[in-house]
N, C-alpha and C positions, 0 to 999 in steps of 0.2 A: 918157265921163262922168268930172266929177273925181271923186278920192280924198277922202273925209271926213276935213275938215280941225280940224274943229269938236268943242270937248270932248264926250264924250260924252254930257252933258245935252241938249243942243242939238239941232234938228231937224238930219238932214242934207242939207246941203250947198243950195243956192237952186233945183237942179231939183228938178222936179216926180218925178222918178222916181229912186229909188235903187237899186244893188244890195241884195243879198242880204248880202254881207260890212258895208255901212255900213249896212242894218236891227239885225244883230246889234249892232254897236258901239255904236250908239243905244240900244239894248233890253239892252244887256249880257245878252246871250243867243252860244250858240254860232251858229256858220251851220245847224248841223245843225237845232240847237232851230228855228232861222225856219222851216228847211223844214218838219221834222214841223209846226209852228203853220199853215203853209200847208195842205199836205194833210191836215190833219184842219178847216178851213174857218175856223179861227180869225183869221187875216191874211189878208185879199186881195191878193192876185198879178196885174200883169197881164203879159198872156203874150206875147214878142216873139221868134218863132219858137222855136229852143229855150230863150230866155233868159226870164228870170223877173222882173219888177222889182216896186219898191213903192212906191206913194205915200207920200207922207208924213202925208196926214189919214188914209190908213187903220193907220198906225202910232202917231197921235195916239189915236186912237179904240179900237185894241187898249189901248193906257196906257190913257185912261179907264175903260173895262170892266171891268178887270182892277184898279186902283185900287179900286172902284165893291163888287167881290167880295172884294177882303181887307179894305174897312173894316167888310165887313156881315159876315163871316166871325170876325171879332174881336168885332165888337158879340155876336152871336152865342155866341160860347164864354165872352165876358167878362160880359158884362151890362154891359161898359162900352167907351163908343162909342173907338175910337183905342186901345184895350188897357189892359192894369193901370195905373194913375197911383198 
């Protein structure tokens, strides 16, 4: 599989399945953080014998989510949607 080559904005890489090392880089997260996100059911994994990979819509879909819960989590503490202005 390539190496992700692509800034870290950017979906990785044009396969459909990444590592776990170019999830983190994408998610500016450690490797470690992906795993625990993994086994607590937060990002889906799928499983290729011992190895672990990730789609890319289901990394797209964790960003949404989680977007979705800090704007509502600010709305929330702020009374104002996007935080203090």
């Amino acid at each position: 599989m390539p190496q992700l080559t692509s800034p870290a904005h950017e979906p990785p890489s044009s396969s459909p399945l990444c590592t776990r090392r170019e999830a983190a880089a994408w998610l500016h997260l450690s490797p470690r953080q992906v795993t625990d996100l993994t086994h607590a059911g937060k990002i889906p994994a799928v499983h290729l014998g011992a190895a672990l990979r990730y789609r890319r819509e289901d990394l797209e879909a964790f960003i949404a989510v989680n977007t979705t819960i800090a704007v509502a989590a600010t709305t929330a503490t702020t009374g104002q949607e996007g935080g203090a202005h």
